[in-house]
C-alpha positions as CSV (number, residue, x, y, z in Angstrom):
1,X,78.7,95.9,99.9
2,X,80.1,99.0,101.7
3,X,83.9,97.8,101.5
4,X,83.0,98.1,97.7
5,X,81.1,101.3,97.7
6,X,84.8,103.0,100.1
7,X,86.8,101.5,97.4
8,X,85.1,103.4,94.4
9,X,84.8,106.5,96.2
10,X,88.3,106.8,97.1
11,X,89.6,105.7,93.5
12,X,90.8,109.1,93.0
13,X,92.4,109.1,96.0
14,X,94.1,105.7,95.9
15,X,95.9,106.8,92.2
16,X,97.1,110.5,93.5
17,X,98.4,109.0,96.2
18,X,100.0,105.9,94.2
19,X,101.5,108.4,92.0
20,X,103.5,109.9,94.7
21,X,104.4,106.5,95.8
22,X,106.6,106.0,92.0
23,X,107.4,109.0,92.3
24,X,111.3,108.2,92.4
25,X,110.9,105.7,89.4
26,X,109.2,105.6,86.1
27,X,109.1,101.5,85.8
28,X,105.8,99.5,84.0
29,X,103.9,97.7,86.2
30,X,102.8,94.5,84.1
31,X,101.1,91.6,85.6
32,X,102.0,88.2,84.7
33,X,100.4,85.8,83.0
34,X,99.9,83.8,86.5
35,X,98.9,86.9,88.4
36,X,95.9,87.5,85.4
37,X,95.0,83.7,85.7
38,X,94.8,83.9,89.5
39,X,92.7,87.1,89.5
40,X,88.4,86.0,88.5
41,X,86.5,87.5,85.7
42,X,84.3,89.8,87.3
43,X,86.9,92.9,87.5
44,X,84.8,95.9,89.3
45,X,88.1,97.7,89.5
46,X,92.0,96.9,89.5
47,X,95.1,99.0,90.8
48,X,98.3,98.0,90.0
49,X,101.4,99.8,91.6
50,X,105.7,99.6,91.2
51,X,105.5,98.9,95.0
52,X,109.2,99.0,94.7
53,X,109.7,102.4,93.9
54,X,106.9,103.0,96.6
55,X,109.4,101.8,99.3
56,X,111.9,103.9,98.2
57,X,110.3,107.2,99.0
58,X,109.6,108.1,103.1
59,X,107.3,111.0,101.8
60,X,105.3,108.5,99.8
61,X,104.9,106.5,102.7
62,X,103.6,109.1,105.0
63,X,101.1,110.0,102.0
64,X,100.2,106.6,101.7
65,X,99.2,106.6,105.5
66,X,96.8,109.2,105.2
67,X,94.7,108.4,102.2
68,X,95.0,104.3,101.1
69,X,91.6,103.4,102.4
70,X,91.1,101.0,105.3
71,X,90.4,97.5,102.9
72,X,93.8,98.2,101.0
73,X,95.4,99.1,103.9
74,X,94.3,96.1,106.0
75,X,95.8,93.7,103.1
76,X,99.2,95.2,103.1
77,X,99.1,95.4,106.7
78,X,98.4,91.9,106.8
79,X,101.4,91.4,104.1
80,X,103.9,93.5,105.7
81,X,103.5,91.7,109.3
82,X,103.3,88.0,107.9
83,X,107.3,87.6,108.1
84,X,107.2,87.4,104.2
85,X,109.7,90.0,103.9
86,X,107.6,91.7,101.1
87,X,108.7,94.9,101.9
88,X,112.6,93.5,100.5
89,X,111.4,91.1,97.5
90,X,108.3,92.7,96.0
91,X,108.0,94.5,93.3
92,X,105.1,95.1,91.9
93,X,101.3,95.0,94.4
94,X,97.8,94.4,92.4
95,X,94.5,94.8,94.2
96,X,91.1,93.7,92.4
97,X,87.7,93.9,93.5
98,X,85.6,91.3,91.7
99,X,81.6,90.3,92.1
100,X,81.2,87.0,94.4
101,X,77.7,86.5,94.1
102,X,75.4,89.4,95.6
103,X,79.1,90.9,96.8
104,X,82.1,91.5,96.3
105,X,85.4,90.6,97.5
106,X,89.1,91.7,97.0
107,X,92.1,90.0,96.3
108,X,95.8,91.1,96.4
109,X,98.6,89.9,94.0
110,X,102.1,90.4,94.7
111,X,105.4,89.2,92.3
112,X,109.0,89.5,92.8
113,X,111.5,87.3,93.8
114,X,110.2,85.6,97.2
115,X,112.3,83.8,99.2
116,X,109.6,80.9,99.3
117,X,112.0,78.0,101.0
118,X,113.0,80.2,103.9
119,X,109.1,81.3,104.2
120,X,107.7,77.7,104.5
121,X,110.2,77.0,106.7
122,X,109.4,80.1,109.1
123,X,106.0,78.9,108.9
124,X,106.7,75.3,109.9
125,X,109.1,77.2,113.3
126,X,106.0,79.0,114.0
127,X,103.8,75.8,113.6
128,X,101.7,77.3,111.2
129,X,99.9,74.6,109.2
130,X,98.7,75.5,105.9
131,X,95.1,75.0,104.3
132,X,95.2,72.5,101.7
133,X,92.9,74.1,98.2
134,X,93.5,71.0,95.5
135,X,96.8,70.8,95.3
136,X,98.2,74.3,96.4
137,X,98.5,75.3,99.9
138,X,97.0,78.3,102.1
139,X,98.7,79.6,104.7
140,X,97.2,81.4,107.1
141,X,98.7,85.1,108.1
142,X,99.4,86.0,111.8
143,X,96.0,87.1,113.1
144,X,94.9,89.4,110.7
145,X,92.6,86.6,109.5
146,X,94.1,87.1,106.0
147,X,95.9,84.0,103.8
148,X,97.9,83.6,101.2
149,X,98.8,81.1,99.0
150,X,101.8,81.0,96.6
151,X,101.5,80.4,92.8
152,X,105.2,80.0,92.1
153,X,108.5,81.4,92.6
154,X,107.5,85.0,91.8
155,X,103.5,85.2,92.4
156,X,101.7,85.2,95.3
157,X,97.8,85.7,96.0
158,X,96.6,87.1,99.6
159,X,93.4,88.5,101.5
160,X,90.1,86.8,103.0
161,X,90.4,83.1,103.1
162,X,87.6,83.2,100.6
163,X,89.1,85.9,98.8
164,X,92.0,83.3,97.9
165,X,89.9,80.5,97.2
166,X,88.2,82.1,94.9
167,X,91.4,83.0,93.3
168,X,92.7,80.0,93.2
169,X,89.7,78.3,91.7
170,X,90.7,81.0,88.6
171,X,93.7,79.7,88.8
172,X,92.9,76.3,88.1
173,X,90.2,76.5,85.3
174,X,87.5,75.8,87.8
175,X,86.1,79.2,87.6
176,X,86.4,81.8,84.8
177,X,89.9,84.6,85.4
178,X,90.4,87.6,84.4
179,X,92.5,86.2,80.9
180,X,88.7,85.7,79.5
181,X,87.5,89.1,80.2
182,X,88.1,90.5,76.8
183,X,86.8,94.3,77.6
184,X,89.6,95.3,80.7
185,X,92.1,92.9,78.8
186,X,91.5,95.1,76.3
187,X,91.7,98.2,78.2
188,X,94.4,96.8,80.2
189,X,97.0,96.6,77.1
190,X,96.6,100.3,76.6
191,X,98.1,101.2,80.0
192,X,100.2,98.5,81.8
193,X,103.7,100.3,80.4
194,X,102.6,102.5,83.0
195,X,104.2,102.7,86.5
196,X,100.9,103.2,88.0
197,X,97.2,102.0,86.8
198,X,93.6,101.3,87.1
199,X,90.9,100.0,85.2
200,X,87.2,100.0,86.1
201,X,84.1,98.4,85.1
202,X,80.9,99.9,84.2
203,X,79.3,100.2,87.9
204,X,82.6,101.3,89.3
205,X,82.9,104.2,86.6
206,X,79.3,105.4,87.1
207,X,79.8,105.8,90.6
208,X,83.3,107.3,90.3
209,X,81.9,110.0,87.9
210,X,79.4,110.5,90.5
211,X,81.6,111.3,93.3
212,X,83.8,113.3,91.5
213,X,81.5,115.3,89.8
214,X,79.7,116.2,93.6
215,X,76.7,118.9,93.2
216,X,76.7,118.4,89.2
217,X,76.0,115.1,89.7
218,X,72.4,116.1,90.4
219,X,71.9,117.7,87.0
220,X,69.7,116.2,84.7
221,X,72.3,115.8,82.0
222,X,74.7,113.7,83.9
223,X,71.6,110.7,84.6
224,X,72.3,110.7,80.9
225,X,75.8,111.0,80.7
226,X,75.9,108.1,83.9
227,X,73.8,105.4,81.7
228,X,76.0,105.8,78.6
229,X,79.3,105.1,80.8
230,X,81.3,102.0,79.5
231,X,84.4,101.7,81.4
232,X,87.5,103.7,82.5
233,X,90.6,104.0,83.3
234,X,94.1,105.9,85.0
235,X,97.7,105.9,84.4
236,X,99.9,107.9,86.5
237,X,103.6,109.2,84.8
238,X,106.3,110.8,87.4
239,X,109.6,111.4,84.7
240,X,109.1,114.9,85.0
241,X,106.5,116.3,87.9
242,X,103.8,114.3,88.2
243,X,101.2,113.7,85.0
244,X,97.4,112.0,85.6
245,X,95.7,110.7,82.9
246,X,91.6,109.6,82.9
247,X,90.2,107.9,80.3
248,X,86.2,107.4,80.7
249,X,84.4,105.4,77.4
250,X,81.1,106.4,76.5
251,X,78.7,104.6,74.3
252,X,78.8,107.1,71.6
253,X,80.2,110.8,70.6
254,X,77.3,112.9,71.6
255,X,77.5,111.7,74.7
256,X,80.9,112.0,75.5
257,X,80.8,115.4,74.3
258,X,78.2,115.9,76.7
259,X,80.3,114.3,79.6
260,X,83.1,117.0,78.8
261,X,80.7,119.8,78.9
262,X,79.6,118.9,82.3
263,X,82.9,118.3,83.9
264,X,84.4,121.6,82.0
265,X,81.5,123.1,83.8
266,X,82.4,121.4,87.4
267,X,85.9,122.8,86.5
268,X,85.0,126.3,86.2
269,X,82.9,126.4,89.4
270,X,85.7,124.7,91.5
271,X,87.9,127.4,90.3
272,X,85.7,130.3,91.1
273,X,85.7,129.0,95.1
274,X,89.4,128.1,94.8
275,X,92.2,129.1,96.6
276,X,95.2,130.7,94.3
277,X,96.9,126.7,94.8
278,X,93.7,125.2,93.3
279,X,92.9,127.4,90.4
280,X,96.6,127.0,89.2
281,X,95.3,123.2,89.7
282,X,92.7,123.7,88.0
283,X,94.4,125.8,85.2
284,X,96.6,122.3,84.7
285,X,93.8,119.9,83.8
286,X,92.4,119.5,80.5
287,X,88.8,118.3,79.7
288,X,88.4,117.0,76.0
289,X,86.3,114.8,74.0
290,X,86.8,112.7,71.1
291,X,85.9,109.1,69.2
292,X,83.6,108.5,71.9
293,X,85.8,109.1,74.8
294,X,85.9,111.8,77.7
295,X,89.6,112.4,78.9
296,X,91.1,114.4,81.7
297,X,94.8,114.9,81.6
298,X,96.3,116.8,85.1
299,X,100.5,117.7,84.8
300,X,102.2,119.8,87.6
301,X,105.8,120.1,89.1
302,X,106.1,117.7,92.3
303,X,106.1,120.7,94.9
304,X,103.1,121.2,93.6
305,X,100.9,118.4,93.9
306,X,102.5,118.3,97.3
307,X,100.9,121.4,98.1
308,X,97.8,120.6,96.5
309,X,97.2,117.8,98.8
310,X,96.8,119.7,101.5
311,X,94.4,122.1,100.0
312,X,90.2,122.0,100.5
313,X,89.9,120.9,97.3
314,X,92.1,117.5,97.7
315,X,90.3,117.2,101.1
316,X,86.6,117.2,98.9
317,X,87.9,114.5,96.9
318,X,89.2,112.5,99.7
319,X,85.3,112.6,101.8
């Protein structure tokens, strides 16, 4: 599905610019047990973000404008304009694309403290009737052709109709959630004290690599780099200047030896071609290897990964 294939090209994209959106706050972005339940098994990727301390930086919104590709940027569109005051009462925003049968679909979750009496009751001024799913209710939001249902007090699920019932049939033990899926629970424990993260699955990684790696991607080494690919995942730190971590898990330590190679090798060629801004870039990131694992850690000041994103090589990343 091509809403899938955008969404895994751009997952570079959608963490540098998240990053700069917490920028202002350094606060754990933890999903609650409801929010897991409510979110199916089949994970291709998740981003979770303190969409508070988003709201509370302009320049992070005008970033956010420019790269947040068009299926996130639909949902929150659809959020912000639904008179559910979101933009007040939430605090933390989860996307998730998951595998619905030959496709895929994606789901937002967002908690805080809603206001969910005087919601219902906007609804029922507007005549809005809800969707009845078992025994929880779908609204329907403005005409965006989105819906949302609420889970309780602090959680609420949103996106395509199907998107939701799908998520709600999690919910309820009729389908399997994301609680059962013991490889990104796994991963997920080792990043969610984070203000900013993402996990993704095997397919979502491979392609990922693939993108990001650009020209080398054609080498004969990386078709066996791409098979041995397991998982990955990003956290994003802002305390001091702005700090991105990648964490990509091979099936062995040969291979992720080899992994490192190549991208040490991508980073030497990007920094032949590069402007003075992106080889001091470039100087910043670290390639390593170890226990199976290829990691990429990127640190700079915050004036400079604001100058960075308006350089050629950002603009590579975002295509």
């Amino acid at each position: 599905m091509n809403t899938w294939k955008n969404l895994r090209q751009r997952t570079v994209v959608v963490m540098l610019a998240a990053a700069a959106m917490g920028a202002t706050a350094a606060q754990a972005s933890q999903l609650s047990g409801d929010a897991r339940a409510s979110i199916p098994k089949d994970v291709q990727q998740i981003i979770v973000v303190d969409y508070k301390a988003m709201q509370n930086s302009p320049t992070a919104m005008q970033l956010k404008d420019r790269v947040l590709p068009p299926e996130l940027k639909r949902l929150e569109v659809a959020l912000q304009t639904s008179g559910l005051k979101v933009d007040q009462d939430c605090e933390t925003l989860a996307f998730a694309a998951f595998r619905a049968g030959t496709g895929t679909r994606i789901i937002g979750v967002a908690q805080g403290q809603f206001q969910n009496q005087a919601i219902l009751a906007n609804f029922a001024k507007q005549k809005v009737k809800p969707k009845m799913i078992r025994n929880t209710q779908v609204w329907p939001m403005g005409s965006a052709g989105m819906s949302v249902a609420f889970l309780n007090q602090t959680t609420m699920v949103f996106g395509d109709l199907e998107a939701v019932q799908e998520a709600l049939s999690a919910r309820d033990g009729m389908a399997p959630n994301f609680l059962q899926n013991g490889e990104m629970m796994g991963e997920m424990s080792m990043v969610d004290s984070r203000p900013v993260w993402s996990l993704l699955d095997q397919r979502g990684t491979q392609t990922m690599m693939k993108s990001v790696l650009g020209d080398a991607s054609q080498l004969a080494d990386f078709d066996t780099v791409k098979n041995r690919m397991r998982s990955a995942r990003y956290t994003m730190d802002f305390g001091n200047g702005v700090k991105f971590n990648m964490t990509v898990v091979m099936s062995d330590t040969t291979t992720a030896a080899l992994a490192a190679t190549v991208m040490k090798g991508v980073v030497m060629m990007k920094k032949s071609g590069g402007s003075p801004l992106e080889k001091t870039a470039l100087d910043e990131t670290r390639v390593d290897s170890s226990s199976g694992t290829l990691t990429v850690d990127y640190s700079s000041s915050d004036s400079q990964f604001a100058g960075l994103l308006t350089s050629p090589l950002f603009q590579q990343v975002v295509r």
